[in-house]
Structure formats: structure tokens, C-alpha cells
N, C-alpha and C positions, 0 to 999 in steps of 0.2 A: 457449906450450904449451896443450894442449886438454886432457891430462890429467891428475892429480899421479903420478909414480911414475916409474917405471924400468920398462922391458918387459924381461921376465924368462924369456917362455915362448913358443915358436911349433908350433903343432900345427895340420897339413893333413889337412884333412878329405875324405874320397872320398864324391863325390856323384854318384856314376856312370860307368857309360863309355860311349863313343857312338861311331857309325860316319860318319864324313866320306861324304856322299853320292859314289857311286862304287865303294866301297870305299877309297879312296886312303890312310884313314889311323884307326884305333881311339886314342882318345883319351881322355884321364879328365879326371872335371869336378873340379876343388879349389876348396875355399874355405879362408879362412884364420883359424884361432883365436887369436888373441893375450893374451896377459895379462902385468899390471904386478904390481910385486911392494906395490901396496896393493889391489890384489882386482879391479882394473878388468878388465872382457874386452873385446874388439874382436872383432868379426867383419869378413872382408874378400872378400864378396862370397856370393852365397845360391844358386847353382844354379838349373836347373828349377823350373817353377813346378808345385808341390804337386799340383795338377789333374790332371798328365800320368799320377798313378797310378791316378783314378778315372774319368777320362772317357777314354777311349778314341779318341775324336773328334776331342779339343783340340789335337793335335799338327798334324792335316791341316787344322786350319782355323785355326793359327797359321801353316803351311805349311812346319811343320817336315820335311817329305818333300824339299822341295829344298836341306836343309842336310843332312841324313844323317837316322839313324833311332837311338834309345836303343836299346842293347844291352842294358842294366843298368842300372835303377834300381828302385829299393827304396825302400820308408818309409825306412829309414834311412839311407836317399840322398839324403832332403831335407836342407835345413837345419836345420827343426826335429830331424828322426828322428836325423841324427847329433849335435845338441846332447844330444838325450836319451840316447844311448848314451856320454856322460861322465855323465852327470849332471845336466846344466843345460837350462833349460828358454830360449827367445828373450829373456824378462824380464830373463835373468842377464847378454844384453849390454850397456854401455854405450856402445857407440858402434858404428855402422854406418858400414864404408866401402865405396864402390861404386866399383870402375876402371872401368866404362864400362857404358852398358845392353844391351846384345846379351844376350838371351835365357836364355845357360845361367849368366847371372853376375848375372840381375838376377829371376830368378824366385818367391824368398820374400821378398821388399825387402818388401812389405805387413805380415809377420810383424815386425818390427824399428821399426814406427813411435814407440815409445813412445820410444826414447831418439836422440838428433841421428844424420842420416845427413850423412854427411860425402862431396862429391864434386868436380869441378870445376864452374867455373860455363858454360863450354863444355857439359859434356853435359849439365848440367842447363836448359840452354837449348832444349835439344828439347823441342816442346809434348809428344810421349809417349817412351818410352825407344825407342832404337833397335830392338830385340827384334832381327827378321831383317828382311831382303831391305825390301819395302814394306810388310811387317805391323808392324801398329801398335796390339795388341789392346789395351793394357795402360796408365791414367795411369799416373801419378807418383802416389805413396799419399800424402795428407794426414800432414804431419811436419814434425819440422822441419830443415831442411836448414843444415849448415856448407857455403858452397860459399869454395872456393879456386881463386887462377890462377898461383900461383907455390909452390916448394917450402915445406912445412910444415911443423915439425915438431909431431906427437900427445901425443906423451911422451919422455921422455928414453930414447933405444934406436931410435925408432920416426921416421921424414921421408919425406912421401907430398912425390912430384914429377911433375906433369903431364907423360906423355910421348903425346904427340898423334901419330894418323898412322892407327892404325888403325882409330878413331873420331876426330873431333879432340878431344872433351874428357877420354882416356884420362887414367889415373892408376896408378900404379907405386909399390912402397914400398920403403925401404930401412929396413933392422932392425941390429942390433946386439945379439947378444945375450951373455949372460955369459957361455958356455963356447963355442958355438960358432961368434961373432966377427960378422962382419959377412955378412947375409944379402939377397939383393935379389929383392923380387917382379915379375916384370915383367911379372907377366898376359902379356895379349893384345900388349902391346907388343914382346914377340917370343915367340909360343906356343910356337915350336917353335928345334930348334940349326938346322936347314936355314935357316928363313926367311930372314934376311941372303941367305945365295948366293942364296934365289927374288927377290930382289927386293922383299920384300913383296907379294906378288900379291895377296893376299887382302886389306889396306889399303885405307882410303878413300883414302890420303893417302900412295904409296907412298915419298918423299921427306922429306914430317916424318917418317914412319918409322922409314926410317933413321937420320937424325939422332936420334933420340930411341932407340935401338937401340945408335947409336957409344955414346952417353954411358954406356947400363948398362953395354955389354962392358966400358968403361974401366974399370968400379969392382972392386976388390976383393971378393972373398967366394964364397960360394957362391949362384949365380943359378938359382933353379927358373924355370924356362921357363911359360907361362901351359896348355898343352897338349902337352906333346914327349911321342909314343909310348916312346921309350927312355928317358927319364928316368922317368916315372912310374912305372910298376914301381919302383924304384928308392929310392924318396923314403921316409922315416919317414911314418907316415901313423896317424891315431888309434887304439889309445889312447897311442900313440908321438907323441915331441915333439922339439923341438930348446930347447935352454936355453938 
């Protein structure tokens, strides 16, 4: 275990919504709050990077114009901005977990250095985070890194498990919580309910994919999707939680 306690609390935080270039598909960014019932928080991935509200510029020379375009984001659509609309400030996390670097999930990682960021050692084998396509604006923040290559478990309630495919060093968590049972994150490892029937089109690795995609459907619980337009709406969402 990485941390004492029992996870007690899961509250998904909206960090935006954004348009699939094209139009093809309005999408909301989550990240995920976790807490143990000894005071620990978890954060489990940071959105957009901060920038995107003051520079105007930074999105076309990250080349975010050929992934789609922010519909909505707000100060309080950052990481920080919705930590602060609980109450807490980045200090108040204890541990940072990152499922993979692409862009809308690795963007406030900077803000979270002070306490272990926890990921695999696959993606943290990339000299910079994946961000998008070939842009590669962004190190890795000076921290210090937990990295894993097999399932983990955090805390009692809480087992992060490497599901490779759509980056390969992607990561997934499985939760347990006291009233509402067994809960599975599968980020990016299946963003969306369609993706299985596409194929994973949008995967580096459209076969570890799958395979890493059979496993989650297997499990029990309730599975939020990394991006599903019909499920979002749908989801409890801050200052709403699941216990």
C-alpha cells in the first residue's frame, strides 16, 4: 500500500468541454478526487494546462486546432479552480496519479509536484509527455515519481492497473467504495461506450486496446468511460460525490 486508510469518497470534477475536430463528438474533461477516510486526497489526472485561459495563442502552437477546439473552459475548469471551489487548495493533494500524458489529462501535473506522482514506467519513459499528435511542448515537472508496471494497490478500496493500447504506458483504476460498491476508471482506455465496436481507431496500439478494454468490461461495477458524450451529462459531478 502507498497509502494508510480506506478510500471513502469519489468526486469527478468538470474541467471542461471540447469539440472533437470535425464536430464528430462534444466531450467533457474529468479528473478524479479521491479521499480515504484518514484525510488523504488523491487526484487522478489535471486537465488543460492553465495557459489555455490567458494566452490565446497557446492552443495553435501546441496544435491543438487539429484535435478539436475548447468549448468551455473556465478558471474553474482548471485543476486548481475546481480544487478551489471545494475548498482545497493543490497542497491538499497527497498523491498525484497520471493515466497517461496526452494533453487534456496531463496539463496542471506542474501544480501537484510537491507530493509523489504516481504513473507507469512505460509512459514515464517518454523523454516528454505525449501531449498531442507530434507536439511535445511540455517536460516532465521535476517530482517525485512512484512509477509501476503491474497492478497496484494505493490504498485499501483503491488498485491502479496498467491498461496499455491507447498510449502504451496508459493506467486505469479500480475503486471500491462503501455505499456505492465497486467503481472502475478507465480513462482513455475506453473513452467512450462505441469505442470497442470502432476498433479503437483512435489507439496507438489498437489490439493491446482491446485486450486491456475485455478486462475492464469483465469487472463488476459501475464503469465511467474516460470521455462518452452520453454518459457525462449523466455522472454526479462536484460538489456531488459517490461514497
Amino acid at each position: 500500500m502507498i497509502l494508510p486508510g480506506r478510500l471513502t469518497r469519489l468526486t469527478v470534477l468538470d474541467l471542461g468541454l471540447f469539440q472533437v475536430q470535425g464536430g464528430a463528438r462534444t466531450i467533457g474533461i474529468p479528473a478524479y478526487l479521491m479521499e480515504t477516510d484518514r484525510g488523504d486526497r488523491i487526484l487522478m489526472d489535471t486537465g488543460f494546462p492553465p495557459a489555455y485561459l490567458t494566452d490565446t495563442d497557446r492552443p495553435a502552437q501546441d496544435g491543438l486546432p487539429a484535435f478539436g477546439r475548447l468549448l468551455d473552459f473556465r478558471a474553474d475548469q482548471t485543476a486548481q479552480g475546481a480544487l478551489a471551489a471545494l475548498g482545497l487548495t493543490p497542497q491538499d493533494i497527497a498523491l498525484t496519479i497520471l493515466s497517461h500524458g496526452h494533453i487534456d489529462h496531463v496539463g496542471s501535473l506542474h501544480l501537484f509536484t510537491h507530493a509523489p506522482i504516481l504513473m507507469t514506467v512505460r509512459e514515464r519513459a517518454d523523454p516528454r509527455p505525449s501531449y498531442f499528435g507530434t507536439a511535445r511542448p511540455m517536460d516532465w515537472p521535476d517530482a517525485r515519481y512512484v512509477l509501476i508496471d503491474s497492478d497496484t494497490p494505493v490504498c485499501e478500496g483503491l488498485t491502479l492497473i496498467p491498461t496499455p493500447g491507447h498510449t502504451p504506458g496508459h493506467l486505469s483504476a479500480l475503486l471500491d467504495l462503501p455505499q456505492t460498491g465497486p467503481v472502475i476508471l478507465a480513462a482513455d482506455a475506453i473513452n467512450r461506450a462505441t469505442e470497442p465496436a470502432e476498433h479503437f481507431a483512435d489507439a496507438e496500439d489498437p489490439a493491446a486496446a482491446t485486450s486491456s478494454a475485455d478486462r475492464l468490461l469483465a469487472l463488476p461495477g459501475l464503469l465511467i468511460f474516460g470521455h462518452d458524450p452520453a454518459q457525462w451529462p449523466e455522472l454526479r459531478k462536484a460538489p456531488a460525490f459517490y461514497d
